[in-house]
N, C-alpha and C positions, 0 to 999 in steps of 0.2 A: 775325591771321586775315584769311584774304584775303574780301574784301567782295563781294558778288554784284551784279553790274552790272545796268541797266535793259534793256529786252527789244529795244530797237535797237544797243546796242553788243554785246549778247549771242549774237546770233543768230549763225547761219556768214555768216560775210563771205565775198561771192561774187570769184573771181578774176578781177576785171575785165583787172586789166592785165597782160601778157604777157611770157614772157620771154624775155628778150636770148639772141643766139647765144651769150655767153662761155658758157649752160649747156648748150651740146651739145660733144661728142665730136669731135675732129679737126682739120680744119683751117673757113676760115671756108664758111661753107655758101654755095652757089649762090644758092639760091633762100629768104633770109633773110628777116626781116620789113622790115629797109631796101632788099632788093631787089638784092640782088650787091654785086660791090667796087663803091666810088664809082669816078668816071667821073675820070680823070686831069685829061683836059683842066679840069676844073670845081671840084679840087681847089685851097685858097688854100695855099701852103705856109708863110705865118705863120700859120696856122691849125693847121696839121697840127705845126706846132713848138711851139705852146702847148699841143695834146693831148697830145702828147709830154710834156712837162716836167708837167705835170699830172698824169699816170699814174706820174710815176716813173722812165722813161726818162731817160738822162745824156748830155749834150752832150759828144762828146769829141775837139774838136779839128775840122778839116774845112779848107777855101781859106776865105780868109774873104773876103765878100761874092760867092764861088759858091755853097757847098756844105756842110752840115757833117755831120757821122756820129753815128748817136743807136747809145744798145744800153741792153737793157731793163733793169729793175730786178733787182739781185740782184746776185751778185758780178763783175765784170771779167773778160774771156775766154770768154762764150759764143758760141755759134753765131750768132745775131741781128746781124744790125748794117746799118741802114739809111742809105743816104746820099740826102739833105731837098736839095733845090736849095734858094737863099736867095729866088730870086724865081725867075717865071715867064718873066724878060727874054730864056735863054738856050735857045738849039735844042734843046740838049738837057733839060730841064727837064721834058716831058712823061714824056720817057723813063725818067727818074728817078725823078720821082711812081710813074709806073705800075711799074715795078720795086719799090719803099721798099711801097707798098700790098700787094704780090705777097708780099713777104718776112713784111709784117703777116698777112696771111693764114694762112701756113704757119705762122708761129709757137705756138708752146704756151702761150705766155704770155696767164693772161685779162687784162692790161691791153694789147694787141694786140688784143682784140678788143672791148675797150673803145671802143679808140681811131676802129676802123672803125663801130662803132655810130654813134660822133657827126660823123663825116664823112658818113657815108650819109646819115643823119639833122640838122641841126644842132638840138642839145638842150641844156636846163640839165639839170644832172646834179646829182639831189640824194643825198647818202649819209648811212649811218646805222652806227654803228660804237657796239659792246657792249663792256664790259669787264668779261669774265666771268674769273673763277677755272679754273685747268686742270682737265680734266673727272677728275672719278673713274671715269668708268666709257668712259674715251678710247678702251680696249682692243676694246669692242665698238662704240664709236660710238651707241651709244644717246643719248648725253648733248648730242653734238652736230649728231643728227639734233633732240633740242628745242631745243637753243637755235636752230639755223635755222629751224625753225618757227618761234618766239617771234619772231625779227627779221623774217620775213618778215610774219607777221600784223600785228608792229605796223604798222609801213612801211606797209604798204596800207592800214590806219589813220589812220594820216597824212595819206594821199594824199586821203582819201576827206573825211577833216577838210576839207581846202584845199577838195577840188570842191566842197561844201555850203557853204562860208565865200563863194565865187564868185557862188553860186549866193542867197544873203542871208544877211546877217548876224543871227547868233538866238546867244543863247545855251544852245539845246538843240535841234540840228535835229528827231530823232526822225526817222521815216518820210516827213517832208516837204521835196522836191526830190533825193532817194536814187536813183530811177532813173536820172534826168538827170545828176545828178552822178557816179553808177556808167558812164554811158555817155561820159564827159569823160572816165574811166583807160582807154578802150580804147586808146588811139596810146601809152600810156606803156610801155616794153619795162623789165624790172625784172630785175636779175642774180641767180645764187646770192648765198649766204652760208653760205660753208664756214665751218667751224666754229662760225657762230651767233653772229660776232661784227663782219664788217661788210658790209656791201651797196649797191651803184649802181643808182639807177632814171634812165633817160632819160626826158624830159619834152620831146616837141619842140616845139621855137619855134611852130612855126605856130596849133598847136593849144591848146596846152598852156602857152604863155606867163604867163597870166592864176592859173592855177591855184599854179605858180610863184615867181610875186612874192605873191601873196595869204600862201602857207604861209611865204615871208622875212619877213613884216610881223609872221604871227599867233605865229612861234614866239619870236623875240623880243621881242613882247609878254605872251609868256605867260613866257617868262625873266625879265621888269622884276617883273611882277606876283607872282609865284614869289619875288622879290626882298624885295621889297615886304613882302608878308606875313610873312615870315619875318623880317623886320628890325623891325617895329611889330605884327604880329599882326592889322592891317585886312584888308581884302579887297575896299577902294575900287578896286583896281587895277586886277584881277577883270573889273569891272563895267565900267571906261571902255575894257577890252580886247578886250569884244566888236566893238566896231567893228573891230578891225586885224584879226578871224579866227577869234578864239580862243572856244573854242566846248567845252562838256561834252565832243564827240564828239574833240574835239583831248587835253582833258585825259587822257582811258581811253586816249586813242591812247599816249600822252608816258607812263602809267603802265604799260602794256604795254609800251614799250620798256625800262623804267629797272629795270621788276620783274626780282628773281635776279640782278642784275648790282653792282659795283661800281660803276658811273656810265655814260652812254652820251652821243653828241652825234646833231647833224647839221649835215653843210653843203653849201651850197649854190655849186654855179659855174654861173656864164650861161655859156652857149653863146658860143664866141669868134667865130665868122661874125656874130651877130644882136649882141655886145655887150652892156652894162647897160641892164634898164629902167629911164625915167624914175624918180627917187626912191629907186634904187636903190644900194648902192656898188658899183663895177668888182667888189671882192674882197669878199664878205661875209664877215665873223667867222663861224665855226663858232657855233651856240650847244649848249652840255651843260646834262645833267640829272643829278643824284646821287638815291643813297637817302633822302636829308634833306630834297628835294624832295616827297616823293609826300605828304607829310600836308596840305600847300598846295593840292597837286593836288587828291589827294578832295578837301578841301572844299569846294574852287574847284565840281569837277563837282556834289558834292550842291549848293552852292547855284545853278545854271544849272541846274538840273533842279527843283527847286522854283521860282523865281520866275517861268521861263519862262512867259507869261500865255498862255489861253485864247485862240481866235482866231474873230472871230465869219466864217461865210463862207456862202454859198451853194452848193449841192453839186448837178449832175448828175452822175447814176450809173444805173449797170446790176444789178437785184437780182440777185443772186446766191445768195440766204440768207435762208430764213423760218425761227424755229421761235417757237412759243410751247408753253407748259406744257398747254393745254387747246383744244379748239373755237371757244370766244370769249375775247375781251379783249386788254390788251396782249400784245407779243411785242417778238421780236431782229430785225432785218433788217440785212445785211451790204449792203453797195454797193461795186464796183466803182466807181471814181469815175472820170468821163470830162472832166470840166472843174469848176473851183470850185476846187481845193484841190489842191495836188502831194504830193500823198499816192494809192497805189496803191490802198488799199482803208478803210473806214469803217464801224464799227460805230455801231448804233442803236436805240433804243427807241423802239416808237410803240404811240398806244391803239390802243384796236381799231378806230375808224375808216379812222385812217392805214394801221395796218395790211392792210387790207382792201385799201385804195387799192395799196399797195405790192403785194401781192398779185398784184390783176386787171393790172398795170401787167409783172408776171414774166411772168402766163400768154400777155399777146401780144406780149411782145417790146419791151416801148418803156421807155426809162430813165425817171424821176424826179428829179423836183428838189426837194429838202428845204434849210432853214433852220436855219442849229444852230451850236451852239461846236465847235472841235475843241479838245476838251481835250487840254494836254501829256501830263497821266498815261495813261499807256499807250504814250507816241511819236508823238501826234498820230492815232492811229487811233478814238478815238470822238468821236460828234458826239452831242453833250447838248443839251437842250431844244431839238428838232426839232421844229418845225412846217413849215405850207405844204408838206403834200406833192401835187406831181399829177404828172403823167405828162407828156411830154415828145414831142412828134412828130419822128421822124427819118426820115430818108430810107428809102428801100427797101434799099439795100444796108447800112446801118447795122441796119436793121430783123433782116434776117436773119441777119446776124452774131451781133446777139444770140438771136435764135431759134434759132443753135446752139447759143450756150452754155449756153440754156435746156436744151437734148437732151443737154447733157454734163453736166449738174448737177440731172437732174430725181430723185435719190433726193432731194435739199435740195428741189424742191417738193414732193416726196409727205411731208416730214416739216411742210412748212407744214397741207397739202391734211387728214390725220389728226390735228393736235396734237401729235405726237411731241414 
């Protein structure tokens, strides 16, 4: 029976990162997310011959130490066929880049537009390959409009794992450093997955390096520990793997991908312009998952979701949210959190005092500053035994900002103002 997951890996996972031209129609687009073809002159052609050999493309012959002639994946005798100067030494060499790019372009082939992705761009390229059973219902494509769905949700799963791992090591982020880490997958440009069974996400160097190497560390830590457990039945592994990345939100990630499938991997290549990062190999081993994995998995996650400890913090925030049951006494108070905690929003209880305070604190517009746990249970969204609440002086233009949201949320004070 499949197991109901906690309310931050449950939620819709928002489409941070973007996709690659291979998912559009034709030839390569103008005005892409990399920004046109690359610029010839700027192009390294040891570079462009490792993309090549990388995707699949076959070396066949050429002058040697001018020129040699690639054609793409598939059988012998198509139409494609690019000839790579060897260096950039010879007059003609631009000419031939810029032509071998031109040919890339027109091509059909989505590993052709692959290839322009990471020249435009230089990126590590991480993929993610399913190994599902032929579909029964292939005739109408139902079957493998979900498995693309299923690889893609997980994969962004993934991705989102690494930004939160970047962002601090926990083993159960919850709601805390999610925006920030959401806003790290905007540069990643992410491919189809035709038939739901494998997928390319570019990750550029510039940006995106950190995030990278962090998910090479956390996935074969969670492979050792995976190991581990299933060979002695401990889950000491588990625990000393949180430092490398691995995190509850990685484990639902890794079980989303593996679920419905005969086994799945991922692997990862650095970008050949930028090279290996320190600590890293040239060529990383792919690492897989099977079906014999995922009872390690859960446990792994229930136990990163239970022991993940309370956090005591200080919280300015913008009410946004009264209700209690009657005229007097304790109440709820929701907060918009502006600093204290990297969490978007915060649930609370206060007496009627505080409440009160919170209150007069909504009606003119000025945030609060409360004292509390954020408890794991829930995803880091409630803050338990809050005290120290007062109000907070902000500036004028901070003032009114919140004075609008007051005017956009004021049925939520009229349910404080009657008791509702």
């Amino acid at each position: 029976m499949h197991r109901p997951m906690d309310e931050s890996v449950h939620e819709v996972f928002p489409s941070a990162v973007r996709p690659h031209p291979g998912e559009q129609a034709g030839p390569w687009p103008t005005a892409s997310p990399a920004g046109g073809l690359p610029d010839p002159a700027r192009v390294d052609p040891a570079v462009l011959g490792v993309l090549l050999a990388r995707h699949g493309w076959q070396r066949r012959g050429g002058a040697a130490g001018r020129y040699s002639r690639w054609t793409p994946p598939g059988p012998p005798g198509g139409s494609t066929s690019l000839l790579v100067p060897d260096t950039t030494a010879f007059p003609d060499s631009e000419d031939l880049l810029g032509e071998a790019l031109t040919a890339l372009a027109r091509s059909a082939a989505p590993s052709a537009r692959e290839v322009l992705v990471s020249l435009a761009v230089p990126s590590d390229e991480i993929r993610w390959w399913r190994d599902v059973p032929e579909p029964a219902a292939a005739a109408t494509g139902a079957a493998s409009w979900t498995g693309s769905e299923q690889l893609h949700g997980a994969a962004r799963q993934i991705l989102l794992a690494g930004a939160l791992a970047v962002r601090g090591r926990a083993g159960y982020h919850g709601a805390r450093h999610r925006r920030r880490a959401l806003a790290t997958l905007g540069s990643v440009l992410i491919g189809p997955a035709p038939g739901g069974r494998d997928l390319t996400a570019f990750v550029p160097v510039e940006a995106g390096r950190p995030l990278a190497v962090r998910l090479y560390h956390a996935l074969h830590a969670a492979r050792e520990a995976v190991d581990y457990q299933r060979a002695t039945g401990g889950m000491e592994a588990f625990d000393t793997a949180v430092e490398a990345g691995v995190s509850r939100e990685l484990t639902e990630a890794v079980i989303a991908l593996v679920r419905g499938s005969e086994g799945a991997g991922i692997a990862l290549d650095w970008a050949p312009a930028a090279g290996a990062p320190d600590g890293c190999p040239a060529r990383p081993e792919p690492v897989e998952f099977s079906p014999g994995d995922l009872p390690a998995l859960r446990l792994a996650g229930a136990r990163y979701l239970r022991d993940e400890p309370a956090v005591t913090v200080r919280i300015t925030g913008a009410v946004v949210r009264l209700r209690r049951s009657g005229p007097r006494g304790a109440g709820i108070v929701r907060l918009r959190v502006l600093a204290g905690a990297e969490v978007p929003h915060v649930r609370l209880e206060l007496d009627e005092e505080e409440y009160r305070i919170a209150g007069q604190a909504h009606l003119v517009g000025l945030p609060v500053r409360v004292e509390g746990r954020l408890e794991s249970r829930g995803g880091f969204r409630r803050l338990t035994s809050a005290s120290q609440v007062v109000p907070v002086q902000v500036d004028e233009e901070e003032r009114d900002r919140l004075m609008k949201s007051l005017q956009e949320n004021v049925d939520h004070f009229e349910e404080a103002c009657t008791g509702e």
